[in-house]
N, C-alpha and C positions, 0 to 999 in steps of 0.2 A: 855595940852598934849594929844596925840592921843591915841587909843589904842590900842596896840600892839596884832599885828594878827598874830600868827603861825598855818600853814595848815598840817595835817598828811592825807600825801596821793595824789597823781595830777594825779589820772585818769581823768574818765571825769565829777566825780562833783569838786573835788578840783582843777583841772586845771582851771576849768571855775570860781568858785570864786576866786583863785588864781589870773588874767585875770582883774577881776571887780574891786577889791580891787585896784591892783597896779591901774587902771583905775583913781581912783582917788574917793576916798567917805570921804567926810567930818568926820573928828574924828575919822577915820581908816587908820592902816598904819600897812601892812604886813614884817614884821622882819625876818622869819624865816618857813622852811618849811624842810619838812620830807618823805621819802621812801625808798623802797626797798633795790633800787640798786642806790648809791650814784649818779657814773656819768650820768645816764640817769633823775634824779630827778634835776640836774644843769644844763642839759641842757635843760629841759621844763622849765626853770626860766630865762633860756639865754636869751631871748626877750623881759623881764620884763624891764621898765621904771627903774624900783629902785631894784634891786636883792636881795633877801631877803639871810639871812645866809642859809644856808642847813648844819642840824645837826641831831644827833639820834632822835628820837622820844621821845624817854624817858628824850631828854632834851630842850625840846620847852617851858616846864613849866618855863624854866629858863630864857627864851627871850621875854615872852609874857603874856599880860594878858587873853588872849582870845586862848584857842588852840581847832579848828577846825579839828574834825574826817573827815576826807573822805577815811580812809584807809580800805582794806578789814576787814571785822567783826571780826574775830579772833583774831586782834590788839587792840581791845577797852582796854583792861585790861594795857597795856605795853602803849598806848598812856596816859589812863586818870586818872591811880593811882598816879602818880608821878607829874601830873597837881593840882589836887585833894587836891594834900597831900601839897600845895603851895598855897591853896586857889584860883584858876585859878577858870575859866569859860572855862567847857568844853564843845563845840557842836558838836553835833556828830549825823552823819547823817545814824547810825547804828541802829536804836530803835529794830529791831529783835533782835540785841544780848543782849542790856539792860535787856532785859524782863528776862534775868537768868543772871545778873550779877545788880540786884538793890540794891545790897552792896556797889557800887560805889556812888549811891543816898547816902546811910548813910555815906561813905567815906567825903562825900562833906559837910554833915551836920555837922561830927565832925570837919572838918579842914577849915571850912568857906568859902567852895568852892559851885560852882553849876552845875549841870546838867540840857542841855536846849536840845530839842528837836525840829528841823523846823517843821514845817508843812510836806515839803515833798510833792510831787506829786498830793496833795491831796485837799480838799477842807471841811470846814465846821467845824476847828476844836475848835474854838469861839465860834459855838451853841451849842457844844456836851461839851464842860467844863463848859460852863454857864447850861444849861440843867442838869446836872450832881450836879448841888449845891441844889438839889430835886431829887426825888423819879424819875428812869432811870428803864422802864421794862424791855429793850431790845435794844443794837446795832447790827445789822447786816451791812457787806461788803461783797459784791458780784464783784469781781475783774475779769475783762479779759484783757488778754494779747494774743499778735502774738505767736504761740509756741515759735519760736527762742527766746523771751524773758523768757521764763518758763523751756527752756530745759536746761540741767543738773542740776536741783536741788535735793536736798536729796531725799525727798519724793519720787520723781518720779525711779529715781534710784533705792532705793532701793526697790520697790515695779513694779517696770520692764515696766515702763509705756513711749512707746516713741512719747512723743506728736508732732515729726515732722513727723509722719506719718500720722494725722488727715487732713481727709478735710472737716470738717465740725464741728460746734461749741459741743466741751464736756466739761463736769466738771469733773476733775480732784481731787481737794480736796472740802471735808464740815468739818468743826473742828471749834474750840475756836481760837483766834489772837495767842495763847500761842503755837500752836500745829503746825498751818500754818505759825509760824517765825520761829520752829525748823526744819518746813519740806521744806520752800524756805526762808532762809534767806535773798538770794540778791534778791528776789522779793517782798515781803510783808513787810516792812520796815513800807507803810503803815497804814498796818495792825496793826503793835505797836503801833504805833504814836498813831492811832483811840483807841488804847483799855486803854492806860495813858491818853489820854484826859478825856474819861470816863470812864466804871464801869468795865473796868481790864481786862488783857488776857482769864480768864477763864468763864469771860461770854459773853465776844465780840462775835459773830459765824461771822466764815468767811469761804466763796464760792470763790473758784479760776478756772477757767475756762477757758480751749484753745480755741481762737478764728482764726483759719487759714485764714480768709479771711479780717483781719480785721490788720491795720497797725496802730492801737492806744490801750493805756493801757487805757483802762475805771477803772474807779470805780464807784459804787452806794452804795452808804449810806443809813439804812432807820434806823431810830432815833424813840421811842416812849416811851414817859415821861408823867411825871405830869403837866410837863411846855408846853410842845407843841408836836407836829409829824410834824416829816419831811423827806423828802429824797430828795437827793442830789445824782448828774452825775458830773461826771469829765473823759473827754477823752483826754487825755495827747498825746504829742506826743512822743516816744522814743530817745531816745539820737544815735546818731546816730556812737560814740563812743562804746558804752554800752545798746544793745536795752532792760538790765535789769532796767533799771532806766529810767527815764523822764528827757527831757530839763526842767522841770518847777522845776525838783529836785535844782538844783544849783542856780538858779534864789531866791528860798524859803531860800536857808540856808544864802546869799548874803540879802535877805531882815530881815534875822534876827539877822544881826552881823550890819545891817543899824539900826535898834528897837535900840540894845544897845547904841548909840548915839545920837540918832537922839532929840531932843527938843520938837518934838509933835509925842506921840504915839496912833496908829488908832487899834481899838480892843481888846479886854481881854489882 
């Protein structure tokens, strides 16, 4: 039997796995999907091969083994309790809101559920959990984005900062992963992701920086352990839906509901 995939959310990362799935991947089969606003969430599923049900969010747990977050951050709680509490596998491509709602992790422990994380936009996150099974002195992320990727987040907002005024590269925040996923949620995503792979929000330090001349999200990694040193670039391309996220974001959560099935797994 396949495994039954419900998506919450069809911007433009769950549209795009939504997309790949019906596509067709061996031992996956999309049932059911969830948003907003009912009629507009049916008819982004109108051109799908196999149409999946469209139902609450809150009861995807009930059609699937597998229910996939792509919905705004704010929904993590009302998508993945009620998954959770069914023993589902939830993935959820929200890792800044996790980081203050990791009751959901114990949610999943008591109810025989789990919580997975993509990778994400990102790259290296296989040396930094292996590294991390040893003595870790220090992760840093040093992230730049086009402003339009950066503008209206909290941080900036509330501290009066309008980064589509720059012509020229600034830094904007220096903090912990914990501080920079409460202050751009829809951007440092991840930011989380890196600081649960290794040694936690509040020792990760992460650099978020406008780059107005620059039409790709970078990130640089720099790793220094007992096991090795490293660092690591990644220059993403923007979604062209959502220039907060990466094309590579949807591609990552697509190759991690492919892991759950697949017969030969490559890495950590």
């Amino acid at each position: 039997m396949p495994l039954r995939i419900a998506i919450a959310g069809l911007g433009a990362i769950g549209a795009a796995v939504a997309r790949r799935v019906d596509a067709g991947i061996e031992g996956l089969e999309l049932v059911a999907v969830a948003g907003r606003d009912e009629a507009r969430t049916r008819d982004a599923v109108a051109g799908l091969a196999r149409r999946p049900e469209v139902m609450p969010s809150a009861r995807l747990g009930e059609a699937a083994d597998v229910v996939v977050d792509c919905a705004p951050g704010p929904q993590l709680g009302e998508i993945a309790e009620p998954a959770l509490d069914r023993g589902r596998i939830v993935v959820t491509a929200n890792a800044a809101v996790l980081l203050d709602r990791m009751d959901l992790v114990e949610r999943a422990r008591a109810r025989g559920g789990r919580v997975i994380v993509p990778t994400g936009a990102l790259l290296g996150l296989d040396a930094v959990r292996a590294a991390a099974e040893s003595r870790v002195d220090s992760v840093t992320m040093i992230t730049r984005k086009p402003p339009k990727g950066l503008a209206g987040a909290p941080y900036l907002v509330q501290n009066g900062i309008d980064v589509m005024s720059f012509t020229e590269s600034t830094r904007v925040f220096a903090g912990s992963a914990r501080e920079a996923a409460r202050g751009f949620p829809a951007n440092v995503n991840v930011a989380a992701a890196l600081s649960l792979a290794g040694i936690g929000p509040d020792r990760t330090r992460i650099e978020i920086w406008a780059e107005p001349t620059s039409g790709r999200n970078q990130h640089t990694i720099e790793v220094e352990a007992e096991a090795a040193r490293f660092t690591m670039t990644i220059a993403g391309v923007p979604s062209a839906e959502n220039p907060r996220t990466g094309r590579l974001t949807p591609l990552s959560v697509v190759a991690c509901l492919r892991g759950l099935v697949s017969p030969l797994r490559v890495g950590t």
